[in-house]
VOGU-3710 file (C-alpha; in Angstrom, 3 decimals, decimal comma):
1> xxxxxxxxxx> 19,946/37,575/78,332  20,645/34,198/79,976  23,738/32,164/80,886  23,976/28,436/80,835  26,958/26,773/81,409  27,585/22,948/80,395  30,075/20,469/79,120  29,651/19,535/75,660  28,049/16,353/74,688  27,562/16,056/71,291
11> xxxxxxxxxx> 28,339/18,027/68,225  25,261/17,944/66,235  26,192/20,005/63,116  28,777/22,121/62,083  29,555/24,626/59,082  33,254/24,941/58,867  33,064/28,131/56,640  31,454/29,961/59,522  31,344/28,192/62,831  28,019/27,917/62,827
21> xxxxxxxxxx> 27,097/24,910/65,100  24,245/22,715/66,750  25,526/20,639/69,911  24,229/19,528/72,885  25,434/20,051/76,389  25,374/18,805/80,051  23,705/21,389/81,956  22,569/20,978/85,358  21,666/17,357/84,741  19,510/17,681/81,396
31> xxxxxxxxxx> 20,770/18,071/77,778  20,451/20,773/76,130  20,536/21,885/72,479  22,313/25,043/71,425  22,910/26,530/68,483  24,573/29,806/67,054  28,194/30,419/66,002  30,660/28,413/67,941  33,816/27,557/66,005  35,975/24,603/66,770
41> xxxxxxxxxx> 33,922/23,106/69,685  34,572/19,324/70,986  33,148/17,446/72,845  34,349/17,282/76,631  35,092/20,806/76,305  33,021/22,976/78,968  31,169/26,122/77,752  29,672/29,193/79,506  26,531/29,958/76,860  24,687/33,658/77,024
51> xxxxxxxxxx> 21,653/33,884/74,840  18,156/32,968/75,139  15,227/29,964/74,501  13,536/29,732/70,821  10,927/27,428/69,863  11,757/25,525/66,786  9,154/24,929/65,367  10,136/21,303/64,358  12,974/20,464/66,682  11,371/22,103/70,242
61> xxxxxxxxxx> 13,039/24,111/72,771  16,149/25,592/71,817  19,040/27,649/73,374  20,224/30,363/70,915  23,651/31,280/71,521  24,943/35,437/71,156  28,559/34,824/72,894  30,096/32,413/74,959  32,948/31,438/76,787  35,020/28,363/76,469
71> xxxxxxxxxx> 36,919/26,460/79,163  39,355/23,803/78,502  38,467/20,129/79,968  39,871/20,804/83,715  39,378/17,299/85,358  40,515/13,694/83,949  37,165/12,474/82,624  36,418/15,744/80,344  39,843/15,941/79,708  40,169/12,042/78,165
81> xxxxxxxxxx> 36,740/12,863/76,553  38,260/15,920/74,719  40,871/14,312/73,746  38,938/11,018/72,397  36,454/13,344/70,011  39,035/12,519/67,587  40,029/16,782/67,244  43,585/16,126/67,601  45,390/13,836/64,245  46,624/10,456/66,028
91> xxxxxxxxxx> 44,743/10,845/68,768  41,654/8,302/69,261  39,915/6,609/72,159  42,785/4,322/73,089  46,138/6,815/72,917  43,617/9,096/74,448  43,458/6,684/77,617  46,904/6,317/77,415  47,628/10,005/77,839  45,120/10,935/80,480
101> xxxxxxxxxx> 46,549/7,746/82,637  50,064/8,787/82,459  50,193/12,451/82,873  46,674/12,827/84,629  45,107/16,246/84,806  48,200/18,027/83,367  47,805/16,102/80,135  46,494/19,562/78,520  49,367/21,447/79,356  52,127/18,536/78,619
111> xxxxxxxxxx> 50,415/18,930/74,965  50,415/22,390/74,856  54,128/23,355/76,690  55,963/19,963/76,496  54,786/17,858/73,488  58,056/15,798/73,178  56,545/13,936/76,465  54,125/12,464/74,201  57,011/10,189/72,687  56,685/7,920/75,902
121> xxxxxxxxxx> 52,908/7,071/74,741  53,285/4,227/72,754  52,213/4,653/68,557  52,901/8,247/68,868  56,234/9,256/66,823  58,275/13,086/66,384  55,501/13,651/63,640  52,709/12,844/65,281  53,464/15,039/68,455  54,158/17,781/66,447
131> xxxxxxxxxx> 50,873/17,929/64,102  48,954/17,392/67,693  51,191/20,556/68,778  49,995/22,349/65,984  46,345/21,428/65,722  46,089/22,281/69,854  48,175/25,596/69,634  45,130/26,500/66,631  42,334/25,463/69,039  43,681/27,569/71,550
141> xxxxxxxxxx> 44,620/30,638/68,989  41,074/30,468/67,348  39,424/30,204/70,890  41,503/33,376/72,586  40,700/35,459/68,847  37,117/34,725/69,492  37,220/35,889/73,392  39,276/38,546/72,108  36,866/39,713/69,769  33,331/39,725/72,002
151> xxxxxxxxxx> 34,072/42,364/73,623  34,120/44,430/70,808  30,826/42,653/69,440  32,619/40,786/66,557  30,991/37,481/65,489  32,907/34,157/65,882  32,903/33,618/62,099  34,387/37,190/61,310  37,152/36,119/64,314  37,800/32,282/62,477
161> xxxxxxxxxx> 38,502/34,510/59,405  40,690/36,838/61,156  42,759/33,698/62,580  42,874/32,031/59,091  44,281/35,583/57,611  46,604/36,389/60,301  46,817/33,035/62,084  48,378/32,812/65,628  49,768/36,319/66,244  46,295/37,292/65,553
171> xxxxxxxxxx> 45,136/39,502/68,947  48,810/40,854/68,763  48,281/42,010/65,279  44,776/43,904/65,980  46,015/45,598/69,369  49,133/47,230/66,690  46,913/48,312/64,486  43,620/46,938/64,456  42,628/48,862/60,741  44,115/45,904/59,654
181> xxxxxxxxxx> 41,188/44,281/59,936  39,215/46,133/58,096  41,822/46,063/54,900  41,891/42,596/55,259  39,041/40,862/56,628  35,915/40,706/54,376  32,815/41,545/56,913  34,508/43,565/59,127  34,403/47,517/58,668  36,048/50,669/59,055
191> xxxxxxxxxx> 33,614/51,249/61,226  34,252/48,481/63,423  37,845/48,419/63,320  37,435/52,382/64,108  35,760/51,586/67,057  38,648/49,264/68,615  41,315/51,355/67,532  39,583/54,173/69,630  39,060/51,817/72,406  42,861/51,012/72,846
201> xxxxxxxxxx> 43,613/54,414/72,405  44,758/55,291/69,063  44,814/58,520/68,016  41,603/60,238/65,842  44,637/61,452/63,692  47,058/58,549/63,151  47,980/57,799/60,337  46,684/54,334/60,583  43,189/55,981/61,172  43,264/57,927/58,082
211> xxxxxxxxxx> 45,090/55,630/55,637  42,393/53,013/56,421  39,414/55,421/56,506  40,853/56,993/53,347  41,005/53,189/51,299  37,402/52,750/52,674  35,994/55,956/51,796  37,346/55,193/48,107  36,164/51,309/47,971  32,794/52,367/49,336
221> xxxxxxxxxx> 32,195/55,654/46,722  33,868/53,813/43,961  31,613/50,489/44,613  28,259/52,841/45,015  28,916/54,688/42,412  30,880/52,835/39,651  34,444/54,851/39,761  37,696/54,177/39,527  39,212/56,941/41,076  38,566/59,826/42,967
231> xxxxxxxxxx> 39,761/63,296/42,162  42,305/64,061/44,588  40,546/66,935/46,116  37,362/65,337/46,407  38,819/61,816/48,248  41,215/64,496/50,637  37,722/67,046/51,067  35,399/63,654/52,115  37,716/62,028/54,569  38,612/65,144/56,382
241> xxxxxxxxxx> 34,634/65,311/56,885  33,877/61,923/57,579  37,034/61,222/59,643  36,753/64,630/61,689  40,122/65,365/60,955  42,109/68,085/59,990  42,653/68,143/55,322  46,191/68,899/55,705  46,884/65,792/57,605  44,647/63,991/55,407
251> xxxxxxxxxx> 46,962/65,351/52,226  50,134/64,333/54,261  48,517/61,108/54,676  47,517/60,613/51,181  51,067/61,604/49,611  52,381/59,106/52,327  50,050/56,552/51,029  51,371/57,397/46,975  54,870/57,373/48,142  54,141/53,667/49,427
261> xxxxxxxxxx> 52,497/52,211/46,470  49,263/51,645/47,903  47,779/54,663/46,091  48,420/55,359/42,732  48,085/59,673/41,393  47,888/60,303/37,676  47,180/63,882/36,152  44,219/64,229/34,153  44,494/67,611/33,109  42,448/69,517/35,394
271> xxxxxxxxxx> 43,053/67,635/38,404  44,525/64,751/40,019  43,230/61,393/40,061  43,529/59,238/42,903  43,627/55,718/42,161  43,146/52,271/44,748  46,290/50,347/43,205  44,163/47,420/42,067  41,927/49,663/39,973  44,774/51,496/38,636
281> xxxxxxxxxx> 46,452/48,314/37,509  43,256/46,760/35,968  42,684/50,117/33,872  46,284/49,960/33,144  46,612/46,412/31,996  43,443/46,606/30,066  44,597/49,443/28,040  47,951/47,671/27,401  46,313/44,621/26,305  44,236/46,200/23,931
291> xxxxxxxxxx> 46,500/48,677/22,076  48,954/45,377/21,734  45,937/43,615/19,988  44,143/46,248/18,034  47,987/46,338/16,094  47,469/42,566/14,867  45,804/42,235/11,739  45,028/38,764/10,050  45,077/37,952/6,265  41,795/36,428/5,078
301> xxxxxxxxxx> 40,657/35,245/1,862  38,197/37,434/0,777  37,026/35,844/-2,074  36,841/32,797/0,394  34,843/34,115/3,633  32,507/35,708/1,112  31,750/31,960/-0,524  31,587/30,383/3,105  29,509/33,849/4,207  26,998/33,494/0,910
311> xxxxxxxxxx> 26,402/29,318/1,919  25,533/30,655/5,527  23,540/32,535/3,918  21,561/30,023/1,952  21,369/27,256/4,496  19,880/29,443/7,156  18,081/31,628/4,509  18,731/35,083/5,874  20,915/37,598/4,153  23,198/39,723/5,872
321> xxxxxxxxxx> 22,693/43,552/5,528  25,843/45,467/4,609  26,610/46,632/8,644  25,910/43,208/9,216  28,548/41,842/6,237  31,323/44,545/7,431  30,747/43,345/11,226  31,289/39,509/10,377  34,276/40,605/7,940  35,970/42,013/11,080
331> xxxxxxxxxx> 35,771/39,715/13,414  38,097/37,620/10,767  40,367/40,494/10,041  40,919/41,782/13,638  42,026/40,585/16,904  39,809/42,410/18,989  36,325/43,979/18,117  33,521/46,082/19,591  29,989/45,584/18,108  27,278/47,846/19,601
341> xxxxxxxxxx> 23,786/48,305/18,590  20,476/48,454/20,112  17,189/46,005/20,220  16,859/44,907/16,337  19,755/46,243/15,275  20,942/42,010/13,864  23,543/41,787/16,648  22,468/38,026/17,239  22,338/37,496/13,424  26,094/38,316/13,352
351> xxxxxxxxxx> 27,286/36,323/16,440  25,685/33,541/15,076  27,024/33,581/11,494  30,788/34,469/12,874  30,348/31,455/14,894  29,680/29,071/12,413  32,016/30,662/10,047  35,024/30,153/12,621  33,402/26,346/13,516  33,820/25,385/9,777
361> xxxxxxxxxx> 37,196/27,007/9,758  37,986/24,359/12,398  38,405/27,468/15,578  37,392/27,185/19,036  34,788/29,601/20,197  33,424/30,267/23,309  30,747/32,172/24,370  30,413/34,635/27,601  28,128/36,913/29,555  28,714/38,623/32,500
371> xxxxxxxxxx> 25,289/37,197/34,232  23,916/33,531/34,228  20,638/35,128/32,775  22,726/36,930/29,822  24,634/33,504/29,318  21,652/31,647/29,052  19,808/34,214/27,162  22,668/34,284/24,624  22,370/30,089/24,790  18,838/30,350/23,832
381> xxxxxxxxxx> 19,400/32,982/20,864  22,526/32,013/19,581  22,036/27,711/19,715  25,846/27,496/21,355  26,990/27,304/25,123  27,200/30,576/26,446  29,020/30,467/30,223  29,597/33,419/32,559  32,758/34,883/32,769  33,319/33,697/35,938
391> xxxxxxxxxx> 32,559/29,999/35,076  34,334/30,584/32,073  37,596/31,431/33,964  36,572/28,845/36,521  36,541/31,173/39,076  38,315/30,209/42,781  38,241/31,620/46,484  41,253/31,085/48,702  41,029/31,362/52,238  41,517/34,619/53,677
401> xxxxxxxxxx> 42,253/36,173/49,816  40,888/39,608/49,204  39,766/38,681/45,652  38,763/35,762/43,904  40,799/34,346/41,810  41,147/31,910/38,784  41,916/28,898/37,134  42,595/30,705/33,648  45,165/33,177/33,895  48,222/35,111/32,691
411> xxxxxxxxxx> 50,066/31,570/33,304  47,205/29,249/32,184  45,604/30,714/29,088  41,984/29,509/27,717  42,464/27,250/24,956  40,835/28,768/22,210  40,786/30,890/19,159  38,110/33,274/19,756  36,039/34,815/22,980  32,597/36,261/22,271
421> xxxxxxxxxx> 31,432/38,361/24,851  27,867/39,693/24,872  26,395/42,393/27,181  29,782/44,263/27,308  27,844/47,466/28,920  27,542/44,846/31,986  31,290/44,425/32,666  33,044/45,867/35,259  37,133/47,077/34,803  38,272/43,873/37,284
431> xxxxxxxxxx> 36,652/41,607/35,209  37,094/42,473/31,916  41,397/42,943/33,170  41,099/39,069/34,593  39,005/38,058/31,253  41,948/39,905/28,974  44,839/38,150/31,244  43,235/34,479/30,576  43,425/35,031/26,607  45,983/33,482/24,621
441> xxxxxxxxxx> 48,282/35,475/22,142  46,405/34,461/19,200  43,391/34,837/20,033  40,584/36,923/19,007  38,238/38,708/21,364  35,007/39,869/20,124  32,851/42,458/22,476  29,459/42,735/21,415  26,941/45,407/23,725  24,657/48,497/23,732
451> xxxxxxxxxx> 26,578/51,379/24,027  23,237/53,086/25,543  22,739/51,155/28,467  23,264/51,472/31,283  26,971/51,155/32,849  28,160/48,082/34,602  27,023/48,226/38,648  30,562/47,363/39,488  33,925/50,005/39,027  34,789/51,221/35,560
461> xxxxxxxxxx> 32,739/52,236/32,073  34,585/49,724/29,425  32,037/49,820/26,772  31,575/53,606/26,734  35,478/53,996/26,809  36,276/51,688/23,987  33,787/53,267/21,741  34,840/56,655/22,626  38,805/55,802/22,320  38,749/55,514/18,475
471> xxxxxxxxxx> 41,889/53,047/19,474  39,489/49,750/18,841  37,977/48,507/15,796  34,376/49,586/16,305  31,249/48,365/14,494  27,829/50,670/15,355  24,696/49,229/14,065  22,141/51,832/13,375  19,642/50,187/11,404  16,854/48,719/13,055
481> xxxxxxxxxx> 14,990/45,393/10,731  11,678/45,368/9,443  10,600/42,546/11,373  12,123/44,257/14,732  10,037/47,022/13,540  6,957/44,926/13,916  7,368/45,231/17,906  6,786/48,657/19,329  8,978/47,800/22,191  11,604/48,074/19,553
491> xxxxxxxxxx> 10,566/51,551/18,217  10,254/52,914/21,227  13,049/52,045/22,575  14,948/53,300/19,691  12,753/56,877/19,882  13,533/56,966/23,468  17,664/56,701/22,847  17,252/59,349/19,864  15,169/61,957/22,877  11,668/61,022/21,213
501> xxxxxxxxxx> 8,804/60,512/22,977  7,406/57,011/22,533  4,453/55,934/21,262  1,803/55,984/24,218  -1,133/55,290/21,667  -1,063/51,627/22,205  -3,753/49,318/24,174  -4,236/45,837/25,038  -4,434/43,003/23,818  -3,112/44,106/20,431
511> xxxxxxxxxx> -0,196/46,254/21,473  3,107/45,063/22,875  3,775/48,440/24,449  1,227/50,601/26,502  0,838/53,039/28,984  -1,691/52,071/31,985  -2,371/56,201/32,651  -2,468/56,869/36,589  -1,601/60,202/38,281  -1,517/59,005/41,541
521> xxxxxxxxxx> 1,255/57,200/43,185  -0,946/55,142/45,617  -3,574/54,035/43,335  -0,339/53,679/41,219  1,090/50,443/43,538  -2,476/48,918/43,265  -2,903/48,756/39,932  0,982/47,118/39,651  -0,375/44,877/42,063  -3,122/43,823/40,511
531> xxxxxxxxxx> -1,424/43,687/36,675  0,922/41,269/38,060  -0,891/39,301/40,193  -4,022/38,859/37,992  -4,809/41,050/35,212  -1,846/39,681/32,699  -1,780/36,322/34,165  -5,430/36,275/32,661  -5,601/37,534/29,560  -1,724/36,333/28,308
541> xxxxxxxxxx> -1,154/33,267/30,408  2,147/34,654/31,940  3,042/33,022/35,665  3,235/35,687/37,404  6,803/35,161/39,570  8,434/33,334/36,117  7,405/35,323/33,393  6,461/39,228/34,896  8,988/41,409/36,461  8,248/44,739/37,970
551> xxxxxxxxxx> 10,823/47,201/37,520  11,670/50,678/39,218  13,819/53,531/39,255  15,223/53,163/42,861  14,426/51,030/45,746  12,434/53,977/47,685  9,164/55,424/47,968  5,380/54,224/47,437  6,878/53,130/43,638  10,007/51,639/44,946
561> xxxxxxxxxx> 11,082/47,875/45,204  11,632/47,944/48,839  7,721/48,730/48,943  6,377/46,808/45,995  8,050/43,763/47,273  6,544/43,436/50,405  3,004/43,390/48,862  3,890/41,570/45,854  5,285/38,665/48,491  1,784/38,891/50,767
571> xxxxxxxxxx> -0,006/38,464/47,287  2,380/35,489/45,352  3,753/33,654/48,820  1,892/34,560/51,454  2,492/33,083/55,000  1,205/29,245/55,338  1,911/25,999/57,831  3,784/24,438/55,697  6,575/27,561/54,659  9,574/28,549/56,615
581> xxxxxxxxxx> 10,658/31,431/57,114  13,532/33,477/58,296  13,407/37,425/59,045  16,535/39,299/58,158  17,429/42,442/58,161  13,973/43,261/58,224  12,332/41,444/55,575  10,770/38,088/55,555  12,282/35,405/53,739  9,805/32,729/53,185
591> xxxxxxxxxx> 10,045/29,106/51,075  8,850/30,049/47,380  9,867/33,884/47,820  11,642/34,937/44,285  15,453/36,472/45,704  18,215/37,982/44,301  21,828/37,582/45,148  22,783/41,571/45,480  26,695/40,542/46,295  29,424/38,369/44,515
601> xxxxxxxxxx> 30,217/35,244/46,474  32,553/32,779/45,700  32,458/30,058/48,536  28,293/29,469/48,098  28,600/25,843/46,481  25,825/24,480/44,300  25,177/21,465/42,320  23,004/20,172/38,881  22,646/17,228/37,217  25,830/16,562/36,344
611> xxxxxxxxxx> 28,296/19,563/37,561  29,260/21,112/40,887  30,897/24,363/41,905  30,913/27,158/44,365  30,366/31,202/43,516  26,925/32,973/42,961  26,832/36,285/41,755  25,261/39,940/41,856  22,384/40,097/39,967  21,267/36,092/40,316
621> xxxxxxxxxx> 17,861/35,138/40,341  16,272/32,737/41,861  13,651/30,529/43,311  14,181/30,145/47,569  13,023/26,386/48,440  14,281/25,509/51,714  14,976/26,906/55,057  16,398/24,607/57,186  17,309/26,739/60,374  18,021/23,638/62,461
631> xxxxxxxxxx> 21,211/22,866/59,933  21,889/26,491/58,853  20,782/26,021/55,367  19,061/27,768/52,744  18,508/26,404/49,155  17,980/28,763/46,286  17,387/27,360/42,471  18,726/29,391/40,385  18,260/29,294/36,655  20,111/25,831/35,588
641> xxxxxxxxxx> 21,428/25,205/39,347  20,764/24,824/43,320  22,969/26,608/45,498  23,198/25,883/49,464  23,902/28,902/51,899  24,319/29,134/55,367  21,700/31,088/57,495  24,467/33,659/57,686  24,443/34,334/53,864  20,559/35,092/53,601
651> xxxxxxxxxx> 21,509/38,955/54,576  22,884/38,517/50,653  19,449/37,917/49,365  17,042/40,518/48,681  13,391/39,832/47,634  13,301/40,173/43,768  9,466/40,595/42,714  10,085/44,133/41,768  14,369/45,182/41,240  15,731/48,278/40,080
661> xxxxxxxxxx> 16,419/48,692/36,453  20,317/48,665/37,466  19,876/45,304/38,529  18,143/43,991/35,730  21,090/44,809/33,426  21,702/41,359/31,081  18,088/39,635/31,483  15,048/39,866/29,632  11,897/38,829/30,735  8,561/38,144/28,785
671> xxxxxxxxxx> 6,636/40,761/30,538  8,014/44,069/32,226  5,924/46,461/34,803  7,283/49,398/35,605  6,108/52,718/37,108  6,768/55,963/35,519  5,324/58,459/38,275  7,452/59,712/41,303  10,321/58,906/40,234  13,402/60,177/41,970
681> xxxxxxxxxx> 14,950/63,253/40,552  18,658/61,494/40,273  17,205/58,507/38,461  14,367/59,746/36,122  16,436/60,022/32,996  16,940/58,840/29,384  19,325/55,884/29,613  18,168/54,102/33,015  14,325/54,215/30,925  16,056/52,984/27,767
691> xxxxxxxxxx> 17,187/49,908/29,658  14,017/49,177/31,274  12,403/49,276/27,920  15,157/46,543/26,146  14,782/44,292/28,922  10,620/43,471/27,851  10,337/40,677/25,423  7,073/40,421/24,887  4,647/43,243/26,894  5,814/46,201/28,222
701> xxxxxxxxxx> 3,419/48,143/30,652  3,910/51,445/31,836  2,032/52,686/34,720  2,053/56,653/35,093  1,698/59,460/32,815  2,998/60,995/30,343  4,453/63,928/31,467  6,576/61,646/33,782  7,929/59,668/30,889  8,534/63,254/28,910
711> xxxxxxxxxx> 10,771/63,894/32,099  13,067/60,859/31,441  13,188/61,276/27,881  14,597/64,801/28,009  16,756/63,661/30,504  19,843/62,606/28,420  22,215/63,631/31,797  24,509/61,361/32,968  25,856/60,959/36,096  29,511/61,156/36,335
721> xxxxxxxxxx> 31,686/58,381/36,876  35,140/58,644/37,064  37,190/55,977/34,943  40,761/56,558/33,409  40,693/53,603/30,790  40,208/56,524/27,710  42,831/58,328/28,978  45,336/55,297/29,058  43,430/54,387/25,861  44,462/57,966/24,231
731> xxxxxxxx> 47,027/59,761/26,153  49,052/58,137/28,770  49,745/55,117/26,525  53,634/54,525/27,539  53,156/54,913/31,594  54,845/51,552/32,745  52,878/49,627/35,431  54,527/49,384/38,882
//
């Protein structure tokens, strides 16, 4: 590694968000151009750089920054240069003259110990001194955080964010108890803070060492695996083991943290269930919001809906099966309503007619999925704006908050007299608590989902608990319509979910549904390869990154994404002159590469035609069109949008040729791929193959064999995921909140 050191010249770029920064510098007698994460630099400042040359390969020789030092201006001309970069309010090239000619070299500290001096200096008054007080005591706070932090390897960014959270006591608040940063600091792990803590010598056993470990042991099992709680003894057996510390401190630790509030213990009968306090209250709050609305009944006019029901009818010349009939009846006699039903079933049939019922009744309606690709699918079948729920609540990051948080809330209610909310399976228990919080009293809510799917990715099993409850008006569509029958997507799909095998008889061109028969795994990944990079583009006229999506079990293996990708990319995007690209993480990002977002982030902003915003979300897909590492930017065009991230942000991206079926929850593409052969043990069963199959529009090809499909289909296990919403639903129904 090399070290330059230089005065700062010229700030060429910087991202506030992140510090990430292109400047030049004085070095030696030539100018040169770094970049890397640098927070808060100005010009005049000096710099000690270490990091080493890169070649851009449009903007030359470059010096790439890892860490560096900063050292305050220390003689009169850097000093009145500093202060002239215009980084301190009220002070510009003039007062900055002024300053430097009547207190010299000391001007820094007169600022920094002794700002009332400043009054001598003429145009600066009580209020000016003091926000130049405050702005230099940041500098200097942000720039000691970020010292602070190199040595334990922490990036500048992650340090800005621990400043902005914990501001100037910031290094005295880590050497206390440095697990505060990983409660509090998004980026920086238990891990990480684990390894400072041990480094200023706290304790393997402390109580600050478990507490933390504890919380991060049930964010990390509950986010993998979809739970809201632990069982006590499991949460108490798995930090013992991972901390290497003895279980009964861990139990003393854990009653500690239940005494404090920041656990939460319910009894579920056989055991005790351990509970982070903001999944507890979302489970809780949910529950009460529910039973308070499943009690409110509304008087209709039956005589009248069925007129206004039977010119529906007529004008859009369908007519409404009796499941279909009850369903729409419902929605007007209920405030809250759960409609499930697979592929077929006339779930869109009914959304649409309750929609123009309450529209001619003079309600507001608005529509909602929990993905952009399940909004704009229900756009495209329903003829209405459909939003996410997150644009829908007009979602909003704060600064050094934990959580999002937004516009339409407890305190500012959505104005409207109905919600309809499709892909319910989708929707995690935070969610669907913020989504219940932003509804007014009278309104209706109106959940519409397959109960079969799979469960949401995020904490919590809504759909499956509400159906299960018997608390909530429930409609269950069985039958399946003669023209759905027509596609044998649709049978199969409903075979599969009843534990029949589906029909494998099928061949191209004149089948929607067929099984490409392979028994080995290798010659397997060629003939995906070639299906999607030739075969079906040629005989159907699908593009193959638009219209064909491979789809797998899990991400490992010869049949897994992580594989698949890599030569699906060398075939679709391969390397050229005139495509950047940027390796993280080890893949290879390149300009035209299909991505996926795989985490929820508010702060990305992106634009359209008419409309800006910030947030993209898990399970986004999109098209990657510009790499720009000279101004730490990457473009990605999403369905109806183009969002900018830094260079930072690409680790959020994964290549999205092939995806797991969990990802693919809420889309639907025209043609799916997707292996049956090799499939891993935990993730070769019924309902993770029933979701594959609903999410084909048009062609569905299976590559495999058929014993490997009869594996799946007999598979009707489920892997367990701990929610209490059923129970709350059920049992513990007068528990007060706290």
């Amino acid at each position: 590694m090399i070290m330059i050191e230089g005065t700062v010249e010229n700030i060429i770029y910087e991202n506030p968000e992140n510090g990430y920064t292109v400047c030049d510098i004085a070095s030696a007698g030539q100018l040169i151009t770094l970049t890397g994460y640098m927070p808060n630099l100005t010009e005049g400042e000096r710099i000690e750089a270490h990091g080493d040359w890169v070649t851009h390969i449009e903007y030359g020789d470059q010096f790439k920054v890892e860490y560096y030092e900063k050292h305050m201006p220390s003689n009169e001309v850097e000093i009145e240069k500093f202060l002239a970069s215009g980084i301190l309010p009220g002070i510009g090239k003039a007062t900055a003259k002024k300053i430097v000619q009547k207190f010299g070299a000391d001007s820094l500290d007169i600022i920094e110990n002794e700002p009332d001096r400043l009054l001598v200096i003429s145009g600066l008054t009580k209020k000016k001194t003091d926000e130049i007080y405050k702005k230099y005591t940041e500098i200097i706070g942000v720039r000691n955080v970020i010292m602070f932090f190199q040595q334990f390897k922490i990036s500048p960014s992650s340090a800005v964010r621990a400043y902005n959270t914990f501001g100037p006591q910031t290094v005295n608040v880590v050497k206390e108890n440095p697990y505060r940063l990983a409660d509090c600091i998004d980026g920086i792990t238990f891990t990480t803070a684990d390894g400072i803590a041990l480094e200023l010598g706290f304790e393997k056993n402390s109580f600050e060492r478990i507490s933390c470990g504890v919380k991060a042991l049930m964010r990390q099992i509950g986010y993998l695996n979809g739970h809201t709680f632990l069982p006590r003894a499991s949460i108490c057996g798995y930090a013992a083991q991972n901390l290497d510390v003895e279980l009964g401190n861990v139990e003393n630790t854990i009653s500690d943290l239940i005494a404090s509030g920041e656990l939460r213990q319910i009894n579920m009968g056989d055991y005790d269930a351990v509970y982070l306090k903001e999944y507890y209250n979302a489970e809780k709050r949910v529950a009460q919001k529910l039973l308070e609305m499943s009690e409110v009944y509304y008087d209709s006019d039956k005589s009248y809906l069925e007129t206004m029901i039977a010119e529906i009818e007529e004008k859009n010349g369908i007519m409404l099966a009796d499941s279909q009939l009850k369903a729409v009846c419902s929605a007007f006699e209920n405030s809250v309503l759960v409609i499930t039903g697979g592929p077929g079933t006339g779930k869109t049939t009914i959304v649409k007619t309750i929609i123009e019922l309450m529209s001619n009744n003079h309600k507001q309606v608005m529509l909602a999925a929990p993905t952009g690709r399940a909004a704009k699918r229900m756009t495209e079948l329903t003829g209405f704006e459909a939003k996410t729920i997150h644009r829908l609540l007009e979602v909003e990051y704060k600064e050094g908050a934990a959580e999002p948080s937004f516009v339409y809330n407890l305190k500012n209610p959505l104005d409207v007299d109905a919600v309809i909310v499709d892909e319910l399976s989708m929707v995690d228990i935070k969610l669907f608590n913020d989504l219940l919080d932003a509804l007014p009293l009278h309104a209706r809510l109106i959940m519409v989902g397959d109960k079969n799917q799979l469960p949401p990715v995020g904490a919590g099993n809504v759909l499956k608990d509400l159906t299960e409850s018997g608390m909530i008006p429930v409609i269950a569509l069985e039958k399946v319509f003669r023209q759905a029958m027509k596609s044998v997507i649709v049978t199969n799909a409903h075979r599969v979910v009843h534990g029949e095998m589906p029909d494998l008889s099928g061949s191209a061109p004149d089948c929607d549904f067929f099984l490409l028969r392979e028994n080995s795994k290798y010659n397997a990944t060629g003939k995906i390869i070639d299906l999607v990079t030739r075969r079906l583009p040629d005989a159907y006229g699908y593009d193959a990154v638009n219209d064909i999506q491979v789809l797998c079990p899990g991400k490992k293996g010869e049949l897994g994404t992580q594989n698949l990708n890599v030569l699906l990319q060398q075939k679709l995007n391969p390397p050229a002159k005139d495509k950047a690209e940027l390796h993280v993480k080890g893949l290879v990002f390149r300009e035209g590469d299909k991505v996926m977002q795989i985490k929820n982030n508010y702060d990305v902003p992106w634009f359209k035609s008419n409309e800006n915003g910030s947030g993209v979300f898990n399970g986004d897909i999109g098209i990657l069109t510009r790499i720009d590492r000279a101004a730490d930017i990457l473009n990605v065009r999403f369905d109806d949008r183009e969002a900018m991230y830094s260079i930072e942000n690409a680790a959020e991206l994964d290549l999205a040729y092939a995806m797991t079926v969990h990802k693919s929850q809420g889309s639907e593409f025209d043609a799916v791929v997707m292996p049956v052969l090799a499939a891993p043990p935990l993730l070769a069963y019924r309902n993770l193959f029933y979701t594959a199959l609903t999410r084909a529009k048009r062609l569905l090809v299976l590559v495999g064999n058929e014993q490997a499909v009869q594996v799946m289909v007999d598979n009707d296990k489920k892997s367990r995921r701990y929610s209490a919403l059923l129970h709350f639903l059920t049992v513990d129904i007068d528990n007060d909140l706290k």
